[in-house]
PLY file of the C-alpha trace (Angstrom):
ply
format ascii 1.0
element vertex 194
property float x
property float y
property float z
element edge 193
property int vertex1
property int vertex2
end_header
0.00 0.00 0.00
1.78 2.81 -1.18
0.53 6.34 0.69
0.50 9.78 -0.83
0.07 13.44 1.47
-1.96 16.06 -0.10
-1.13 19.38 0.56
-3.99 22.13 -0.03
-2.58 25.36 -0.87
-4.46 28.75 1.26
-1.24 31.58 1.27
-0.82 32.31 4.72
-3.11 29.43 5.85
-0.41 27.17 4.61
1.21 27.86 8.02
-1.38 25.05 9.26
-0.09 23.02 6.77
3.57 23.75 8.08
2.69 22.83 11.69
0.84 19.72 11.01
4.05 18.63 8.84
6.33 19.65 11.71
4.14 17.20 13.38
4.53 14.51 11.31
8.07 14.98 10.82
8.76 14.69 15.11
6.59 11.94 15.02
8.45 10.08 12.07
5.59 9.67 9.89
6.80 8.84 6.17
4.71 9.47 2.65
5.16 7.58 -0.64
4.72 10.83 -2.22
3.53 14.07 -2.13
1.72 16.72 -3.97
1.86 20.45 -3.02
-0.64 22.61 -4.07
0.51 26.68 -3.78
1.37 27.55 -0.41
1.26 23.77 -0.29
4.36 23.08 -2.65
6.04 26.05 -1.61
5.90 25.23 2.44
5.81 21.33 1.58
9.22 20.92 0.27
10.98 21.63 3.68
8.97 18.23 5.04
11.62 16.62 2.29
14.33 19.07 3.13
13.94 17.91 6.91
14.13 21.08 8.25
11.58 21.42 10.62
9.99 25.01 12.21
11.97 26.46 9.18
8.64 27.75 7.33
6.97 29.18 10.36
11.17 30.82 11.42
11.06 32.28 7.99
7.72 33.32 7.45
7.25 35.06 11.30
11.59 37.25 10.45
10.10 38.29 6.84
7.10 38.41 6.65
6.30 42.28 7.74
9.52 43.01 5.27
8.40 45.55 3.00
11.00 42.93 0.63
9.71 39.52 1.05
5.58 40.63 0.34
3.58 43.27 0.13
1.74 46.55 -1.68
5.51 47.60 -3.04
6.37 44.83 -4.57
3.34 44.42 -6.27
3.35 47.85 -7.11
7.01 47.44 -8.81
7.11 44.09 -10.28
3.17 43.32 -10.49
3.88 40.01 -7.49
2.65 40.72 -4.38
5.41 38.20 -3.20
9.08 39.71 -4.19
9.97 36.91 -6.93
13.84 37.49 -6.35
14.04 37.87 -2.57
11.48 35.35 -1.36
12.39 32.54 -3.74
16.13 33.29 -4.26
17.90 35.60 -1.50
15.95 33.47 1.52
16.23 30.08 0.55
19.75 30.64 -0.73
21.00 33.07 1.83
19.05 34.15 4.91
17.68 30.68 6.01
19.09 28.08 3.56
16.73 25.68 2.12
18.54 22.45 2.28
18.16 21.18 -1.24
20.67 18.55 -1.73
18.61 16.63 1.75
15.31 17.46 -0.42
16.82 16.16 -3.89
18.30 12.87 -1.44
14.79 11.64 0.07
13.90 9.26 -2.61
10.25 10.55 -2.44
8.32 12.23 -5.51
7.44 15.77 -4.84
4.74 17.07 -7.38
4.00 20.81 -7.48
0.26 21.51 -9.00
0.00 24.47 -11.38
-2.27 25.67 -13.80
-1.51 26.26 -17.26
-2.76 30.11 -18.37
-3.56 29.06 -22.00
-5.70 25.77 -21.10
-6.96 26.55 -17.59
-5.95 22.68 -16.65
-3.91 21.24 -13.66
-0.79 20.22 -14.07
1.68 18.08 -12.02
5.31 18.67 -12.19
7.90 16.73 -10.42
10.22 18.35 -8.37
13.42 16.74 -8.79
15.56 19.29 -7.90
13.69 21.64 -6.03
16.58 24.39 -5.87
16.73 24.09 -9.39
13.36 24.26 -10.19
12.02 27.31 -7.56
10.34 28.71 -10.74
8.46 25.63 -10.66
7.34 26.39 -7.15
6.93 30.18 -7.85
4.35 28.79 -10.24
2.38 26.73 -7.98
2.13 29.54 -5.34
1.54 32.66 -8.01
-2.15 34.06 -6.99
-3.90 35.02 -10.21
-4.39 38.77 -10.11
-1.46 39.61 -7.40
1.21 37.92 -9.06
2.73 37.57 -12.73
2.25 34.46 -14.86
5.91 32.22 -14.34
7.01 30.78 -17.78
8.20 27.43 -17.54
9.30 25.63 -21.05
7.67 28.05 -23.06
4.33 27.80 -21.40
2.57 30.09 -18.98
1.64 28.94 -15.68
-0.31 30.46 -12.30
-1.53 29.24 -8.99
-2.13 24.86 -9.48
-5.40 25.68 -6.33
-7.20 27.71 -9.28
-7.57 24.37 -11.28
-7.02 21.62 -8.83
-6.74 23.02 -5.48
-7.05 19.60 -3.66
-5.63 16.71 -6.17
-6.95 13.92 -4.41
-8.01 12.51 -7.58
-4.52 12.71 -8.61
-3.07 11.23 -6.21
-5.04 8.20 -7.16
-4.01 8.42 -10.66
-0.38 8.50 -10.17
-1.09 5.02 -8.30
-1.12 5.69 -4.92
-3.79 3.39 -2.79
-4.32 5.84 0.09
-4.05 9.66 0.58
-3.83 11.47 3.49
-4.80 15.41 2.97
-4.45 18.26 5.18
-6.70 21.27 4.85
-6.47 24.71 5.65
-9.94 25.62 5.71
-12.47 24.59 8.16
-14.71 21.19 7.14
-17.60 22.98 6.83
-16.01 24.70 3.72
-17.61 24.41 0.66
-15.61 25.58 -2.57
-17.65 27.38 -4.90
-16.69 26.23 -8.62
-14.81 29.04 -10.83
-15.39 29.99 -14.34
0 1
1 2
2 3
3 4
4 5
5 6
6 7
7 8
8 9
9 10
10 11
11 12
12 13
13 14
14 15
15 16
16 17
17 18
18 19
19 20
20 21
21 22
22 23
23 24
24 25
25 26
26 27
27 28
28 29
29 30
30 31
31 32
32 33
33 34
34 35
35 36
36 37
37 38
38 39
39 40
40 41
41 42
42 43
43 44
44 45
45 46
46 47
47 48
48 49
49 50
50 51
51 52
52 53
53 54
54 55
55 56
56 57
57 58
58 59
59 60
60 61
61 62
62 63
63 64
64 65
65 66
66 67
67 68
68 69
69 70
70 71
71 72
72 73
73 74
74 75
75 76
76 77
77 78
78 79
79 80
80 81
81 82
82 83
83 84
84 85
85 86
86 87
87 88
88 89
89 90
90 91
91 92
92 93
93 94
94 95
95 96
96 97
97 98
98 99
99 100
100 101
101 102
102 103
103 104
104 105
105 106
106 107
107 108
108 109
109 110
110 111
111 112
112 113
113 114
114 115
115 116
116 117
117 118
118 119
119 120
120 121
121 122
122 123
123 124
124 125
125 126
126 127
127 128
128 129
129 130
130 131
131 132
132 133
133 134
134 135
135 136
136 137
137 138
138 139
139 140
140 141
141 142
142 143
143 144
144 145
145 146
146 147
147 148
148 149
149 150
150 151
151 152
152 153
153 154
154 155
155 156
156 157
157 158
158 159
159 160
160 161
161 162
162 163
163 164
164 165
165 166
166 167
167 168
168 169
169 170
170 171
171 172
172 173
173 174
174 175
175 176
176 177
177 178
178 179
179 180
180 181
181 182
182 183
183 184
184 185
185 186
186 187
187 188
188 189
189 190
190 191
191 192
192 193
């Protein structure tokens, strides 16, 4: 039986998402696989990286940086999340994302974005998550707060717009059970999107 964690994306909610992985990581708990939607893919990876507390540490020191999110750099670059600070300068300098631990684990990472031109899901595997932050930067861009991120020619936003919990798959990629955490309350009802 071969187990697969779904991670539902929510921006800041995600910081559920990174307690409840800190959890599982203390506890020991293991996945088959996992698939990161958004906030998701971007806070999910450090589950791999095994680098516990390290997206609330980050998140609580930048956060209120005028650099990291916010009305100026939407206002200069048209991404309400600095592109070059918050997925270059932190994970490569201010609190180092430990990629080569990520890249080491042996478990498929899959970051869900949406494709601009077809308004489908896609799943992309992260096998080099350092390498492939644009990939990441994709999954997490919010339509209307943040720029479409061109991967291989194609344009891609925020994977929660067309598949914001991929339970479905999960199941396709051959996985028997999935466990999914949630960052909205259960009595949450998603309202479809044209």
């Amino acid at each position: 039986m071969k187990t697969c964690l779904v991670l539902e994306g929510g921006a800041m909610r995600g910081m559920y998402t990174a307690g409840a992985l800190d959890v599982f990581y203390n506890a020991g708990i293991q996945f088959d696989g996992i698939i990161g939607v958004s906030a998701g893919a971007a806070f999910g990876v450090n589950y791999l990286s095994r680098q516990p507390g390290r997206v609330i540490r980050y998140n609580k020191r930048f956060n209120a940086d005028h650099h990291y999110m916010g009305l100026i750099p939407l206002l200069k670059t048209g991404n309400i999340v600095d592109t070059e600070y918050a997925y270059e300068k932190v994970p490569r300098e201010l609190d180092p994302f430990d990629g080569d631990t990520f890249d080491a684990s042996g478990v498929p990472f899959w970051a869900v974005v949406t494709n601009v031109e077809t308004g489908q899901p896609e799943y992309i595997r992260l096998e080099h998550a350092m390498a492939q932050m644009d990939v990441i930067r994709a999954s997490a861009s919010m339509p209307f707060v943040s720029q479409p991120v061109k991967i291989g020619g194609k344009l891609y936003l925020d994977g929660g717009v067309a598949d914001s919990i991929p339970f479905k798959a999960a199941e396709q990629l051959g996985f028997d059970r999935v466990v999914v955490i949630l960052t909205r309350d259960k009595s949450y009802v998603k309202k479809p999107m044209n």
